[in-house]
C-alpha positions in Angstrom: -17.6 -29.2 -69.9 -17.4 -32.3 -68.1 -14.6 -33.2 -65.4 -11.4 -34.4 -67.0 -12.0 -38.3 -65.0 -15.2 -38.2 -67.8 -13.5 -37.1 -70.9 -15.3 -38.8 -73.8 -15.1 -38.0 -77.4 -18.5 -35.9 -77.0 -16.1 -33.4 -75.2 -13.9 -33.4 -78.2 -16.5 -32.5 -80.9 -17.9 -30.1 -78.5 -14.5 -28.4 -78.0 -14.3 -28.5 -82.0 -17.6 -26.5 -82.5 -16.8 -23.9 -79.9 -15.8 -20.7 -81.8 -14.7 -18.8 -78.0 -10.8 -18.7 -78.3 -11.1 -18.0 -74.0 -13.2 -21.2 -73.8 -10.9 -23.1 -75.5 -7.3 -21.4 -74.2 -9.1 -22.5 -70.4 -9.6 -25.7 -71.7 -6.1 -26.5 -73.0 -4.8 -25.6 -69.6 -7.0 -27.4 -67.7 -6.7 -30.6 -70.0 -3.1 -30.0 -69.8 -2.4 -29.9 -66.2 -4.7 -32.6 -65.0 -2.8 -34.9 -67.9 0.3 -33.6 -66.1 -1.0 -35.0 -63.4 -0.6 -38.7 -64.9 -4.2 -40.0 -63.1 -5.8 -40.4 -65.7 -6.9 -44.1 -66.8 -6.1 -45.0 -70.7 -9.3 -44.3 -72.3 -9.1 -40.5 -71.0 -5.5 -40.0 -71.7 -6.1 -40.9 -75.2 -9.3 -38.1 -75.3 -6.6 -35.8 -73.8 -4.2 -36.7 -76.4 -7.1 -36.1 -79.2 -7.7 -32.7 -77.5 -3.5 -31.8 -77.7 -3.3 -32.8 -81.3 -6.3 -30.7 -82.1 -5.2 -27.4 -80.0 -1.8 -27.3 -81.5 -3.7 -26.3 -84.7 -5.5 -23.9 -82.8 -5.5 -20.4 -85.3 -5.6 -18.4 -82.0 -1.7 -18.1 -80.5 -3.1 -17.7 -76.7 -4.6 -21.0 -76.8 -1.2 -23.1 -78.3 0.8 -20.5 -75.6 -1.2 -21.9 -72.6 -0.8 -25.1 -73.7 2.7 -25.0 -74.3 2.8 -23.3 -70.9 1.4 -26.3 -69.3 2.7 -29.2 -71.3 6.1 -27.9 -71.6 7.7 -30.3 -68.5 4.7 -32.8 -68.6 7.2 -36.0 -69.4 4.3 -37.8 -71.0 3.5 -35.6 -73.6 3.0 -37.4 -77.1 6.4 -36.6 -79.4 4.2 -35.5 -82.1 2.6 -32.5 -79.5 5.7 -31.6 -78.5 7.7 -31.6 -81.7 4.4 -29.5 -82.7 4.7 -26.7 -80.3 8.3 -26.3 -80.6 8.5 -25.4 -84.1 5.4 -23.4 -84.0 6.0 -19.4 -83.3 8.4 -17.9 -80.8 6.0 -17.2 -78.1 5.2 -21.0 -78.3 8.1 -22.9 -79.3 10.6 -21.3 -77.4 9.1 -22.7 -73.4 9.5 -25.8 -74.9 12.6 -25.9 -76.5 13.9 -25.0 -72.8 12.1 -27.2 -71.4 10.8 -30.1 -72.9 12.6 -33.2 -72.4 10.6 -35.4 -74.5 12.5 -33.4 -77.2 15.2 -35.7 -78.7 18.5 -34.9 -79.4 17.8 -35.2 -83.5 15.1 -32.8 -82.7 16.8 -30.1 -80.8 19.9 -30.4 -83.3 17.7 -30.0 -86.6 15.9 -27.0 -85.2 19.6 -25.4 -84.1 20.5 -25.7 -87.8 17.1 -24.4 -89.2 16.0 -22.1 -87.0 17.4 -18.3 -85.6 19.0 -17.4 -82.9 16.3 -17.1 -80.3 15.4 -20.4 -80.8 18.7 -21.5 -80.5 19.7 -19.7 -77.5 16.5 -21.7 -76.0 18.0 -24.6 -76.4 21.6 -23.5 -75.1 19.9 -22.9 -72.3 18.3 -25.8 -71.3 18.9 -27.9 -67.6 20.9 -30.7 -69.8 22.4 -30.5 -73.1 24.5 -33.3 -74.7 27.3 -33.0 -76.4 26.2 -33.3 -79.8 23.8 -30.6 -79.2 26.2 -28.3 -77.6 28.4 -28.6 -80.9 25.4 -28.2 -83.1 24.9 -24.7 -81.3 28.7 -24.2 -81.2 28.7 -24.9 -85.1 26.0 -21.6 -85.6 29.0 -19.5 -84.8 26.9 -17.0 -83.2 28.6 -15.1 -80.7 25.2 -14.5 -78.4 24.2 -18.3 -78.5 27.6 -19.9 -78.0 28.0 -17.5 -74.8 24.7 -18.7 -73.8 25.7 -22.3 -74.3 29.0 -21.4 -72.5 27.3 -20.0 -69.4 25.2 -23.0 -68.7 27.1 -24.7 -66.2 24.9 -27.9 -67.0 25.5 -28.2 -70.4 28.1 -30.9 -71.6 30.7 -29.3 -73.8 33.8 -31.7 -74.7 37.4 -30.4 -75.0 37.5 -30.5 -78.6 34.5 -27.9 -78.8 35.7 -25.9 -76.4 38.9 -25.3 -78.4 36.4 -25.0 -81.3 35.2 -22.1 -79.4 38.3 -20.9 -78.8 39.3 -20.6 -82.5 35.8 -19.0 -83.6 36.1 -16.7 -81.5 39.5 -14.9 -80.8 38.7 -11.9 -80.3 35.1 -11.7 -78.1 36.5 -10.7 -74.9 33.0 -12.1 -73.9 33.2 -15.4 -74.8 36.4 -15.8 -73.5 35.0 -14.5 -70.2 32.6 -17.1 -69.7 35.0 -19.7 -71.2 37.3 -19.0 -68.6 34.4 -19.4 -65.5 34.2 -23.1 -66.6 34.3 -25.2 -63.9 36.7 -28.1 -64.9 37.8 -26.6 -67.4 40.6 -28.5 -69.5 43.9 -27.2 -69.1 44.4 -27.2 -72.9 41.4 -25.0 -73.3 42.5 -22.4 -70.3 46.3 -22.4 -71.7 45.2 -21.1 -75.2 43.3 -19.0 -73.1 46.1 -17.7 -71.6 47.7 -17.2 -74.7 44.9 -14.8 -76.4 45.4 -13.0 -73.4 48.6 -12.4 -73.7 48.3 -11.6 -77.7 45.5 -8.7 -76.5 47.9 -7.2 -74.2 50.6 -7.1 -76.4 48.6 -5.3 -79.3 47.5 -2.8 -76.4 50.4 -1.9 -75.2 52.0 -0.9 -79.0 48.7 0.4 -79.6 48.4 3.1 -76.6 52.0 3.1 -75.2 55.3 4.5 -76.6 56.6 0.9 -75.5 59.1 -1.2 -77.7 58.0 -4.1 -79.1 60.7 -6.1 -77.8 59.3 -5.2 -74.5 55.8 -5.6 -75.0 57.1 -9.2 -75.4 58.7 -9.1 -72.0 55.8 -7.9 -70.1 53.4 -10.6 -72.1 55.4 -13.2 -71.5 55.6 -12.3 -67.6 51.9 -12.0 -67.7 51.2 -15.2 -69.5 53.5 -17.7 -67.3 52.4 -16.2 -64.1 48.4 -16.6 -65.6 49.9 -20.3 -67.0 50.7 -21.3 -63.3 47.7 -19.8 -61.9 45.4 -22.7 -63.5 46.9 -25.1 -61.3 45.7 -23.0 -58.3 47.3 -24.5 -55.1 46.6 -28.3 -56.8 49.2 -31.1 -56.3 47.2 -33.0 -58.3 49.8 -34.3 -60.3 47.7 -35.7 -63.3 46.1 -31.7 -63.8 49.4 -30.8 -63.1 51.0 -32.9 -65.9 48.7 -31.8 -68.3 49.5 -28.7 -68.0 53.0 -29.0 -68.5 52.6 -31.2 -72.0 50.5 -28.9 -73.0 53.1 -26.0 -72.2 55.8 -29.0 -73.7 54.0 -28.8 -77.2 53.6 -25.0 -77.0 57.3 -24.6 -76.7 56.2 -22.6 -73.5 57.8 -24.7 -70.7 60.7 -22.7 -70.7 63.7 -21.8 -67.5 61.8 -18.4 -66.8 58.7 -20.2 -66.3 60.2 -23.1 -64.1 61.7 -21.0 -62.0 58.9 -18.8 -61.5 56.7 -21.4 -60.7 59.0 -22.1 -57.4 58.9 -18.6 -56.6 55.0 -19.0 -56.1 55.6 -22.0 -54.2 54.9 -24.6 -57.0 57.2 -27.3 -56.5 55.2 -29.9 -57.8 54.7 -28.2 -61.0 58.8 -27.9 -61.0 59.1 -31.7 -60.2 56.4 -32.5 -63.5 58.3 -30.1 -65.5 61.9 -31.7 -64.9 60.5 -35.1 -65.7 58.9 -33.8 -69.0 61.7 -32.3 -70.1 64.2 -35.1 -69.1 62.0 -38.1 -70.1 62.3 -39.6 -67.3 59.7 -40.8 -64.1 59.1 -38.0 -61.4 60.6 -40.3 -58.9 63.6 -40.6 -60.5 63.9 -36.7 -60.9 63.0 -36.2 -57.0 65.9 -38.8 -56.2 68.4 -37.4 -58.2 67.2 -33.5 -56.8 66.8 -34.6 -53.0 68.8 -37.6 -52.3 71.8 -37.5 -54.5 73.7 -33.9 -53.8 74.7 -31.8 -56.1 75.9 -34.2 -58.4 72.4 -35.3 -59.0 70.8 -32.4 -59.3 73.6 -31.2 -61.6 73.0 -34.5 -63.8 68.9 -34.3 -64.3 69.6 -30.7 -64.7 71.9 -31.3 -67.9 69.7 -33.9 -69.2 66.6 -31.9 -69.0 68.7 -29.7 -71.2 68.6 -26.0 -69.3 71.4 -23.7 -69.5 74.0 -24.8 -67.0 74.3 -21.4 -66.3 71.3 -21.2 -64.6 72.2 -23.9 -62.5 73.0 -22.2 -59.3 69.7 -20.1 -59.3 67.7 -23.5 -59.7 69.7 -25.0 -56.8 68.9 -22.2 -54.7 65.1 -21.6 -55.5 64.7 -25.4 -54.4 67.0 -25.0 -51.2 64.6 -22.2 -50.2 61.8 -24.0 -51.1 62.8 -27.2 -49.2 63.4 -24.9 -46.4 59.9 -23.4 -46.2 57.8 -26.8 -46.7 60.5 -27.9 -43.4 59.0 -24.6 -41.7 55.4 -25.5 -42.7 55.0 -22.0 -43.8 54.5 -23.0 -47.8 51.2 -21.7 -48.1 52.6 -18.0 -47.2 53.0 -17.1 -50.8 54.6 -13.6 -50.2 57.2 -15.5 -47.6 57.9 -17.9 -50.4 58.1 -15.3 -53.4 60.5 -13.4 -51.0 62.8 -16.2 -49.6 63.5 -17.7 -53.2 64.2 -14.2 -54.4 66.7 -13.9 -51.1 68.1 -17.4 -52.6 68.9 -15.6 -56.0 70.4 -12.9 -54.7 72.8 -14.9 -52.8 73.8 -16.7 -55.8 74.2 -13.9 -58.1 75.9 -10.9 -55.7 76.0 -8.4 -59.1 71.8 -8.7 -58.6 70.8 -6.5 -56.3 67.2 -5.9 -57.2 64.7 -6.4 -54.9 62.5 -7.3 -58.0 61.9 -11.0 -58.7 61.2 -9.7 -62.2 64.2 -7.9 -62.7 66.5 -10.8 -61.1 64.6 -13.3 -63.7 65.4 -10.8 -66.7 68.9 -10.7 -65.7 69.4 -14.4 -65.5 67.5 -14.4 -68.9 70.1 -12.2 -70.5 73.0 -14.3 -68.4 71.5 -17.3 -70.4 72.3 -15.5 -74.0 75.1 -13.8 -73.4 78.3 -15.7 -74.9 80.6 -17.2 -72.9 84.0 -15.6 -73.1 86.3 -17.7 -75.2 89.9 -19.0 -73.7 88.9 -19.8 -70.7 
């Protein structure tokens, strides 16, 4: 056969007659690659293209496999080729539904809804996949392809699909897994997270332990807020921040336990966000009112953020401890935080004597419920 730089249409109706599948699977590489190449003046391209169009017929698989092989990156492909080989069998198609960019978006989606799971799982894992085609795979509701999807870092997966994933799938401790390794993932997304967690731990515990229900609740609910205030990591970003806590807002989640466990890990920020959400009013006004104003103004955004007055001491305490610490520049010491605001409690509440944050936040739960004695 004569060098690719002079291809003429003799070439193609000798390639036709040749019965030698080798001959031809050579030739569909060769072809292929020096087309890749993109040196090739008009005139030969289009004999290339005549060549392509009359390979992907090809009855022997080896021959549409080495082409497929060799045109599956080529950006100049014709659309026709490529559609061609990626609906053709598994051992073709699926190197080119990876890979293939001159694949559309219409294409990819209408072979995700017609075709099986391999095929699909090519496509999850492709270097870019819009959004519409990540929904199209989300929408199979297969728990192999969505993880695939889920685990490509690269793919583009909006909020409202990921909480689409979320409700498919509430019980694949797999999906869930890679879910979670998201990077940016949405706060709304890893909060319902949180929350399935929490639901799986409660069912274990009744399920293997001779625990009470009532406290299964307990330990979930510890488990949950201290994951909660983990998503912000050490962030003061205060928009990821604020997020979180509407989200916790609409969940009826952003509760006193929570607020002041997020000062015993040194979250102050998250405090600040909180007290504004809950009061309706600007953080600056509630960081006045707690810094600047005594403790007449932390007394009066405490009682419009409505928490029980009860707890009042123990939240003036945690943020005097807190306050102290950022003074020292010793914040980022977690344990010396978590031990100086439990120090703070104590003080507040002599009867407390547990050197357990836990069991000093249970007890100032309880406090919170108990009624008040009447006639005083």
């Amino acid at each position: 056969m004569k060098k690719l730089h002079q291809l003429t249409a003799e070439d193609v109706r000798r390639l036709k007659a040749d019965r030698t599948a080798r001959t031809r699977e050579w030739t569909a590489a060769k072809v292929a690659d020096q087309f890749s190449d993109g040196e090739l003046s008009d005139s030969e391209r289009e004999i290339a293209e005549a060549i392509f169009r009359f390979l992907v017929r090809d009855v022997a698989v080896k021959v549409r496999e080495a082409l497929c092989q060799h045109l599956k990156e080529c950006r100049k492909v014709p659309h026709d080729v490529a559609l061609s080989l990626a609906r053709d069998v598994e051992s073709v198609a699926l190197p080119m539904l990876q890979s293939s960019r001159v694949l559309t978006d219409e294409d990819l989606i209408e072979i995700v809804r017609s075709q099986g799971p391999a095929r699909q799982k090519a496509v999850a894992r492709r270097v870019e996949v819009s959004e519409q085609v990540s929904e199209a795979l989300i929408e199979t509701e297969d728990e192999e392809v969505v993880t695939t999807l889920v685990e490509n870092t690269t793919a583009e997966i909006g909020e409202q699909a990921m909480q689409k994933v979320v409700e498919i799938f509430p019980d694949s401790e797999v999906v869930q897994g890679v879910l979670a390794q998201r990077p940016e993932l949405p706060i709304s997304v890893a909060e319902r997270l949180v929350g399935l967690v929490s639901y799986t731990m409660r069912q274990h515990l009744i399920d293997h332990y001779d625990i009470p229900i009532d406290e299964t609740g307990d330990v979930v609910k510890q488990t949950r807020e201290r994951a909660t205030l983990g998503l912000i990591g050490t962030s003061d970003n205060l928009e990821k921040v604020r997020r979180l806590v509407r989200q916790l807002f609409a969940n009826g989640h952003l509760t006193p336990t929570i607020l002041l466990r997020s000062m015993s890990m040194g979250k102050l920020v998250f405090f600040e966000v909180a007290m504004a959400e809950l009061a309706k009013v600007p953080i600056m006004t509630v960081r006045t009112l707690l810094y600047e104003q005594g403790a007449l103004g932390f007394s009066s955004i405490f009682q419009r953020a409505g928490l029980p007055t009860l707890l009042l001491p123990a939240f003036q305490a945690a943020v005097g401890a807190i306050q102290k610490i950022e003074s020292e520049g010793t914040r980022n010491n977690h344990s010396e935080v978590s031990r100086r605001v439990l120090w703070a409690l104590r003080s507040q509440y002599p009867d407390y004597r547990s050197s357990n944050f836990e069991e000093i936040l249970d007890k100032l739960t309880q406090l919170t419920r108990t009624p008040a004695p009447v006639g005083r």
